[in-house]
PyMOL commands that place a pseudoatom at each C-alpha (Angstrom):
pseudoatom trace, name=CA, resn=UNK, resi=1, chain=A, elem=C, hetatm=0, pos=[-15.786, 35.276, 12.053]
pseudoatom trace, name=CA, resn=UNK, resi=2, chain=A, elem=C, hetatm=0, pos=[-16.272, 33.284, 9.066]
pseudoatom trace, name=CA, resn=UNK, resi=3, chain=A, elem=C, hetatm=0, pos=[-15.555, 29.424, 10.030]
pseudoatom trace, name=CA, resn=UNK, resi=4, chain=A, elem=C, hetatm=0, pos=[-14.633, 26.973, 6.812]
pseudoatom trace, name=CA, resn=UNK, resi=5, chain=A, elem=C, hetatm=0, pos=[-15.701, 23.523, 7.389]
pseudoatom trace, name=CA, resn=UNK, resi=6, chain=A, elem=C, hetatm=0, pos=[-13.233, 21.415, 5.721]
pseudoatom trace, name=CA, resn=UNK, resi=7, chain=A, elem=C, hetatm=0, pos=[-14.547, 18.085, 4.481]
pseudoatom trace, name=CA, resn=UNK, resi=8, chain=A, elem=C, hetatm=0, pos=[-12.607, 14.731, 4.650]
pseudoatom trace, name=CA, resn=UNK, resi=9, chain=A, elem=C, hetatm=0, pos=[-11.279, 13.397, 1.320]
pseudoatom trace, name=CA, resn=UNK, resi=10, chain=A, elem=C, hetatm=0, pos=[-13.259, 9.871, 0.679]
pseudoatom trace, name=CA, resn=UNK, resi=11, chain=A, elem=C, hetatm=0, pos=[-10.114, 8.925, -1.754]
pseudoatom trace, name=CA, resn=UNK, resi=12, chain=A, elem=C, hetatm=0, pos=[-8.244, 8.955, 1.545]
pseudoatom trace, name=CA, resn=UNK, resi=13, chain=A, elem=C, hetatm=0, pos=[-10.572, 6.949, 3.218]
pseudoatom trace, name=CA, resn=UNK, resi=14, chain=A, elem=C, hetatm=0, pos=[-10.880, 4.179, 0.670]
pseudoatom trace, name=CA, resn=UNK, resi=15, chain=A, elem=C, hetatm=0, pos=[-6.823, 4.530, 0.110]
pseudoatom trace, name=CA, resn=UNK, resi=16, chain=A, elem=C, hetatm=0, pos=[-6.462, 3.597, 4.314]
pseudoatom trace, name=CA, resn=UNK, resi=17, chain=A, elem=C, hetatm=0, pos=[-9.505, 1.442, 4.184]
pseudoatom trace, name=CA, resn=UNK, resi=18, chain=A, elem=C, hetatm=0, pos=[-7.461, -0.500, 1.136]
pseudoatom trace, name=CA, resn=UNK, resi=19, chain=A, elem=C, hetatm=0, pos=[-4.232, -0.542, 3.410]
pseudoatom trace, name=CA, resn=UNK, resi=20, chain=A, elem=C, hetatm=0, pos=[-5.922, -2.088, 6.269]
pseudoatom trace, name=CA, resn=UNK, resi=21, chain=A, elem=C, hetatm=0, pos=[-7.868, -4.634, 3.637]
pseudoatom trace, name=CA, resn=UNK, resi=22, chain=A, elem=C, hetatm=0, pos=[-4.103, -5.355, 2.183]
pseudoatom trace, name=CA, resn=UNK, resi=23, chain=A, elem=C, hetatm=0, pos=[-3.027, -6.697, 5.508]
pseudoatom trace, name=CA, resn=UNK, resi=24, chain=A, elem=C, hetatm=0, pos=[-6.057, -8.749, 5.713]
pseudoatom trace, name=CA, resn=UNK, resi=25, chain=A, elem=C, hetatm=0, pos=[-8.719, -9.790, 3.408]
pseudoatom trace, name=CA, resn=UNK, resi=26, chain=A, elem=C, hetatm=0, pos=[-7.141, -9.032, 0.205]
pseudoatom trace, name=CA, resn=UNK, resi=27, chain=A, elem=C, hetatm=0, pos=[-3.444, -8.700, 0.400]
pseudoatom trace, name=CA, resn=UNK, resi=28, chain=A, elem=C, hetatm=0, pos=[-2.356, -7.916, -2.891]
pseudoatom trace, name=CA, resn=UNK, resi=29, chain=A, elem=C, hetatm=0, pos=[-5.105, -5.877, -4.695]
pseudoatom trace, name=CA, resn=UNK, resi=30, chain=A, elem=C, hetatm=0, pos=[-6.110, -3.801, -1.674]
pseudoatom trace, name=CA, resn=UNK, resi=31, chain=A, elem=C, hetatm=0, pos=[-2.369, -2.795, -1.277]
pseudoatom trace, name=CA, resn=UNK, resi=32, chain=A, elem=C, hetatm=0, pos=[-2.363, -1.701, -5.306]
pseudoatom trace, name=CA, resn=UNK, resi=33, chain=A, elem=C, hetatm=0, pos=[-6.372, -0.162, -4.220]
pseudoatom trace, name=CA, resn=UNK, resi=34, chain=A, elem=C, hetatm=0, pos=[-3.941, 1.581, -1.761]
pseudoatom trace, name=CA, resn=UNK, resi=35, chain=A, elem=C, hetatm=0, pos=[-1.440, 3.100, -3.121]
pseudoatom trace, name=CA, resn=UNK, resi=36, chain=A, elem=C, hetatm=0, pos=[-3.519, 4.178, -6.271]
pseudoatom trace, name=CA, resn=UNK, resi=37, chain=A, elem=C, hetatm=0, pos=[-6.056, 5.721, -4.219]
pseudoatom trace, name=CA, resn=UNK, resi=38, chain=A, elem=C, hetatm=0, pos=[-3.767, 7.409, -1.823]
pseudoatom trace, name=CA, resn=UNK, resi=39, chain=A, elem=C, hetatm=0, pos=[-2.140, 9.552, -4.681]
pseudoatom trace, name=CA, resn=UNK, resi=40, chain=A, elem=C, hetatm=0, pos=[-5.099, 10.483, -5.999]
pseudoatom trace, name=CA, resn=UNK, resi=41, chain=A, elem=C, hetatm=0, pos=[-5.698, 11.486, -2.597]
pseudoatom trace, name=CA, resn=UNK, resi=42, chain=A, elem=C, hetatm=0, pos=[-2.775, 13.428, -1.840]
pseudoatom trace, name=CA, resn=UNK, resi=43, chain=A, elem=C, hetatm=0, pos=[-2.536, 15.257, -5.498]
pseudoatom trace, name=CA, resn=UNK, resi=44, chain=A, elem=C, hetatm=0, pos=[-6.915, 15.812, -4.481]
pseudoatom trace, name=CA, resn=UNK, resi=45, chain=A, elem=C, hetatm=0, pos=[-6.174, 17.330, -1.271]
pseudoatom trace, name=CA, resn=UNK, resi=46, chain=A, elem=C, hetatm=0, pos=[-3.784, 19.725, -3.004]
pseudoatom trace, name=CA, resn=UNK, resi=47, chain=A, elem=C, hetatm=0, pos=[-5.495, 21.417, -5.827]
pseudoatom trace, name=CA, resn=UNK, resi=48, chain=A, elem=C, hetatm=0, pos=[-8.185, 22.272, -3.328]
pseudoatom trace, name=CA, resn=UNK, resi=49, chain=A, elem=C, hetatm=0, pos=[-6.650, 22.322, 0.518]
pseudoatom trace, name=CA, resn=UNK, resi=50, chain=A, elem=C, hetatm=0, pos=[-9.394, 25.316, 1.610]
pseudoatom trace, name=CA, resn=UNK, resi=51, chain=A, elem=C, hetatm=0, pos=[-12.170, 22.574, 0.945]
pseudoatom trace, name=CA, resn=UNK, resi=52, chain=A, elem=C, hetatm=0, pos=[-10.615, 19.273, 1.665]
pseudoatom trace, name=CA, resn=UNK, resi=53, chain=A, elem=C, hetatm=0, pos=[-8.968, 17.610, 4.280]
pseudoatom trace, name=CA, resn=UNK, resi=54, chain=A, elem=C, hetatm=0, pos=[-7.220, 13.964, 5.167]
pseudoatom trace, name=CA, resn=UNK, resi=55, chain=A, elem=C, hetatm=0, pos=[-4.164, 14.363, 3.891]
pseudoatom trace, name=CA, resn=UNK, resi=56, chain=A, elem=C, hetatm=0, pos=[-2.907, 12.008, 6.986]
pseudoatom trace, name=CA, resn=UNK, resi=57, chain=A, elem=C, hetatm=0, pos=[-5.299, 9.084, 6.101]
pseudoatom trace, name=CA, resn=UNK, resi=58, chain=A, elem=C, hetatm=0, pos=[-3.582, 9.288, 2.748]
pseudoatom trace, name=CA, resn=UNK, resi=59, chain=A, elem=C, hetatm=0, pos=[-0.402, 8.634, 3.775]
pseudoatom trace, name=CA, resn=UNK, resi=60, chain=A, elem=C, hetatm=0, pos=[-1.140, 5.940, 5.890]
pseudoatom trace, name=CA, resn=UNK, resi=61, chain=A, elem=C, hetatm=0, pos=[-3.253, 4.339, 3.223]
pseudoatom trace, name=CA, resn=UNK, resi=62, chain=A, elem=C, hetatm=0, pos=[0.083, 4.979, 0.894]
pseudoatom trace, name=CA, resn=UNK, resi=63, chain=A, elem=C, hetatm=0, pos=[2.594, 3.605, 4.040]
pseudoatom trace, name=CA, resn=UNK, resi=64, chain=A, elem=C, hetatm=0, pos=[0.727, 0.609, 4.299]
pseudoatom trace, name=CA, resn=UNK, resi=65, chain=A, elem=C, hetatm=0, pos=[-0.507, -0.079, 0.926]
pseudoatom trace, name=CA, resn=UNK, resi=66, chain=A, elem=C, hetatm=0, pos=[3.823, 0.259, 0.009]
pseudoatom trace, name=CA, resn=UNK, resi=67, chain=A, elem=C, hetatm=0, pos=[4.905, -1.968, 2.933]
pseudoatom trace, name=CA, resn=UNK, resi=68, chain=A, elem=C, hetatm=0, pos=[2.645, -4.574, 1.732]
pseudoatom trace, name=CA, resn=UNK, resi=69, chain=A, elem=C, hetatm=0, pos=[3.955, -4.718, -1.708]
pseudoatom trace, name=CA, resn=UNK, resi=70, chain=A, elem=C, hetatm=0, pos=[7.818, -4.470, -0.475]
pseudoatom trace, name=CA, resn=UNK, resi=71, chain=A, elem=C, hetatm=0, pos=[6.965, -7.590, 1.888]
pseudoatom trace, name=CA, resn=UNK, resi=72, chain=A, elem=C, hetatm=0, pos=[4.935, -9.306, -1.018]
pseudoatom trace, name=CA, resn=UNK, resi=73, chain=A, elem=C, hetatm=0, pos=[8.296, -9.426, -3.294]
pseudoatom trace, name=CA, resn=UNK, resi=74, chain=A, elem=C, hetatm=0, pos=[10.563, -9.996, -0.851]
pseudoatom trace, name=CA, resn=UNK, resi=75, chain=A, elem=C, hetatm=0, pos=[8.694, -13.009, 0.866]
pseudoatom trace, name=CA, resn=UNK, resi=76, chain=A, elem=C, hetatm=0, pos=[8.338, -14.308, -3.264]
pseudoatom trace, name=CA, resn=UNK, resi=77, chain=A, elem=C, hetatm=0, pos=[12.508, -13.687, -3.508]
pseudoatom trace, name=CA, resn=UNK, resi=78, chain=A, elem=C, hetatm=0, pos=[12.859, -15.380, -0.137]
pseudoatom trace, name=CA, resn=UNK, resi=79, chain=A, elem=C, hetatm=0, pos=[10.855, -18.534, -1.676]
pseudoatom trace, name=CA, resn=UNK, resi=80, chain=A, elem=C, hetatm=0, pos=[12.774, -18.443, -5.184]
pseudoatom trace, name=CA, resn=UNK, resi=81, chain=A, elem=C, hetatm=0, pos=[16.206, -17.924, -3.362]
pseudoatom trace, name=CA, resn=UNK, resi=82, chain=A, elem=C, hetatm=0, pos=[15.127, -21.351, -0.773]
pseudoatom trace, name=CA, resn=UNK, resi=83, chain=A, elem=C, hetatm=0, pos=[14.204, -23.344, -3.810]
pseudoatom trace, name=CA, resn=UNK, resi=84, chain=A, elem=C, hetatm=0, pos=[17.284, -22.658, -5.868]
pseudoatom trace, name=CA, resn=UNK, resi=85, chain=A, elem=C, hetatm=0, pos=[19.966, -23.035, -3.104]
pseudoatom trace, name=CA, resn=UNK, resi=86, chain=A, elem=C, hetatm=0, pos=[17.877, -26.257, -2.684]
pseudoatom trace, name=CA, resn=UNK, resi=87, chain=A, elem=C, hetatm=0, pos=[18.143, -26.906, -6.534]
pseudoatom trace, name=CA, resn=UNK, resi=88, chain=A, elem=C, hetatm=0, pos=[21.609, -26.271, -6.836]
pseudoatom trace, name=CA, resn=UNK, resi=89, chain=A, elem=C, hetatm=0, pos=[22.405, -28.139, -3.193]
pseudoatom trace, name=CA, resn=UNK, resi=90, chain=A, elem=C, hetatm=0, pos=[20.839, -31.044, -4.448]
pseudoatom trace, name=CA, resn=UNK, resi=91, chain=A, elem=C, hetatm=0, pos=[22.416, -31.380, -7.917]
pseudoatom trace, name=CA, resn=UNK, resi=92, chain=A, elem=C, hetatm=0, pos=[25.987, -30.559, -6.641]
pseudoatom trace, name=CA, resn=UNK, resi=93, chain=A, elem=C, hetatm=0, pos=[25.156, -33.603, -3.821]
pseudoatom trace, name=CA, resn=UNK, resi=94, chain=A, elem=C, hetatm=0, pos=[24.116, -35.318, -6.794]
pseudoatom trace, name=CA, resn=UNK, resi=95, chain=A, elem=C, hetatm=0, pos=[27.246, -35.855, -8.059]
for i in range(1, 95): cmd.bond("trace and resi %d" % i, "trace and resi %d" % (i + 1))
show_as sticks, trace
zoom trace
């Protein structure tokens, strides 16, 4: 019997290694670093799925890398919609 070592993708490594870094160090490139890298993961680990493997390190790479970014915009609407209800309280009290 003829056992094929499959080899872990390094895309997918540096795409969940960039997820982690996201949450951390460098929240806003390494969730881009993230999400870039974990498609070229995925769409890796498909053309050649007899040699490569990972596919799961992707997608958590891709999760977190996503989750960051939806956070990141929502935290900078939560700060624009404070500041103009605060705006607009303060020139109607103006009055």
């Amino acid at each position: 019997m003829n056992a094929i070592l499959r080899q872990t993708s390094s895309l997918a490594v540096v795409s969940l290694v960039a997820g982690i870094l996201g949450w951390t160090l460098l929240p806003f490139l390494g969730s881009v670093a993230a999400v870039v890298t974990g498609h070229m993961a995925r769409s890796e680990i498909r053309r050649a799925p007899e040699r490569l493997e990972g596919d799961g390190l992707a997608i958590a790479g891709l999760v977190l890398g996503y989750l960051s970014i939806a956070m990141a915009v929502l935290v900078v609407f939560a700060i624009f919609l404070f500041f103009g209800g605060l705006a607009a309280f303060l020139a109607f009290a103006g009055r």
